[in-house]
N, C-alpha and C positions, 0 to 999 in steps of 0.2 A: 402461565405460572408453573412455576418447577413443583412437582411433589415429593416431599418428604416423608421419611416414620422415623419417632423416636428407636432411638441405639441406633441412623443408620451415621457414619462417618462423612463429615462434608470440609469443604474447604473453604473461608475467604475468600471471593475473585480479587481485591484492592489489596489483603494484604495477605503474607504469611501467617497465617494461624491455620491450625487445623482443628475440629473435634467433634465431641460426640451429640447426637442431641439430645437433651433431655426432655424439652418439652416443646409442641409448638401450641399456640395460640393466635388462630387467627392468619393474619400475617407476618408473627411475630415469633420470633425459632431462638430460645434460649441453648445456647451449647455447651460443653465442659471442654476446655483445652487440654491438650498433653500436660499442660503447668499446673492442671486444676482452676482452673478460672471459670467461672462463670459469667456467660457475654451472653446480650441480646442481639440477635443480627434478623434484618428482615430478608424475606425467602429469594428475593432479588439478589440480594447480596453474597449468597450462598451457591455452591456447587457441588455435587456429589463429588467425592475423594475415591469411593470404588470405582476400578473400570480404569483410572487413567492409563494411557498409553505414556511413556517419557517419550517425546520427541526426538529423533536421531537426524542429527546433519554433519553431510560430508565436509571435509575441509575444505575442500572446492566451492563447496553451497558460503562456508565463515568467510574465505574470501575473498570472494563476489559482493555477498554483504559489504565485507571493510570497504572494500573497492568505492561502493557506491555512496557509501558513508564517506568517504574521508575526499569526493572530486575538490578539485582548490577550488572551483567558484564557488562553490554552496557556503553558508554562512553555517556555524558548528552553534548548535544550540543544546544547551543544559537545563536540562530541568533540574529544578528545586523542589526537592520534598519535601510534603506538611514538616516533617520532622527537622528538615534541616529551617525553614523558613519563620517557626516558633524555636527555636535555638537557643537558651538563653542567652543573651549576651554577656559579654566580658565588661566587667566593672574596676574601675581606678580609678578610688580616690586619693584625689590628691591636694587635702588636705595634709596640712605640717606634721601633723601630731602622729600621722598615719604611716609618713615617710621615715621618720628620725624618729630617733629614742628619744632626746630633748634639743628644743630649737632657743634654749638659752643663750643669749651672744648675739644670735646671728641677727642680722638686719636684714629688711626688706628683699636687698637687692638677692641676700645668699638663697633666702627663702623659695622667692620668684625660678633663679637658675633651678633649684633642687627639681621645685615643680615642674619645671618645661621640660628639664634632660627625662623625668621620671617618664612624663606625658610621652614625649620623642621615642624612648624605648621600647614602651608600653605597645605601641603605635606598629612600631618596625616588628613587635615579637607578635603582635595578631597577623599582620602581611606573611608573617613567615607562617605563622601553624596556619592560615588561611579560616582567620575566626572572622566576620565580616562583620560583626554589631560590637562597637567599645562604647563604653560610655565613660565620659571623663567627669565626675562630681570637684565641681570646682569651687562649690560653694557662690553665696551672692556677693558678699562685699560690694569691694569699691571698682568691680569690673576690670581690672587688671589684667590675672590671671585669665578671663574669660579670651580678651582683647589677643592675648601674648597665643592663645590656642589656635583660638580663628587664624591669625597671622603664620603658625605652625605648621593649620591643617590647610591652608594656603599653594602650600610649599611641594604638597603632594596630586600626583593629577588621578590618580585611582581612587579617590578618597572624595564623598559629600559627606558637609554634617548639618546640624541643626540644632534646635534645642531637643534636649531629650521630654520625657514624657513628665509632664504637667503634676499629674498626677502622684507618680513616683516620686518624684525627683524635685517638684519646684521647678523657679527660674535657677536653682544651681547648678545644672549640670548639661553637658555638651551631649550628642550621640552621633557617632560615627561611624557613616558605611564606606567599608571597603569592595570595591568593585574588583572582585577574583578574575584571574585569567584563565579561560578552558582549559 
């Protein structure tokens, strides 16, 4: 086990933070960040910040590295960080009232088109900024709308969906993964 004293400076090994200690207990080390925050972290999880050496590498050492990273048979694997993996997702409803100022007039069939081009757009602008969670609030009715989505998100081969979460959402609403390219 690492040893500590309050006021010495340490660092997060998992993540960027740095700071000071105020108190420990145990195996329990409360800090103050540069932000002023107050965090518990256990003595595991902490590293002294005096002392560090920066690491120095030649360009020849970077691309050697790249080298060995990038051989074409190897498979390019990404990770996902906590941060990006709880992301909130992207929400579109599309209900009527939500799309148009008033759907006075229209019928069925205008209603239905609004919905899908809306859904279709909505769809191609998460591909493009590379948001990977949509959720399409479709409402229950008479399953239409639902039917018209499946058949939409059909049409794309990057793309699973399902019903979104029970809980949130009810049987209304779709959730949509988009499968990003490295």
């Amino acid at each position: 086990m690492r040893s500590f004293k309050e006021g010495e400076l340490v660092e997060v090994i998992d993540d960027n933070i740095t700071g000071v200690i105020i108190t420990i207990s145990n195996d329990l080390i409360k800090i103050r960040t540069q932000d002023g925050f107050d965090m518990d972290f256990s003595a595991s999880e902490l590293m002294h910040r005096e002392g560090l050496n920066p690491i120095r590498v030649s360009n020849a050492e970077v691309a050697t590295a790249k080298a060995d990273k990038e051989q074409p048979g190897k498979p390019k694997i990404r990770r996902v960080s906590i941060k990006e993996r709880n992301a909130p997702k992207m929400e579109v409803d599309l209900h009527i009232h939500q799309l148009v100022p008033h759907s006075k007039g229209m019928n069925n069939y205008d209603i239905l088109n609004i919905q899908l081009e809306t859904a279709k757009r909505q769809l191609e602008f998460a591909m493009q900024k590379r948001i990977q969670k949509v959720v399409f609030i479709h409402g229950v009715g008479a399953g239409v709308l639902k039917e018209e989505l499946n058949y939409l998100f059909k049409r794309y081969e990057n793309v699973k969906y399902y019903d979104a979460d029970y809980q949130k959402y009810g049987l209304g609403a779709t959730e949509v993964f988009i499968y990003q390219n490295p």
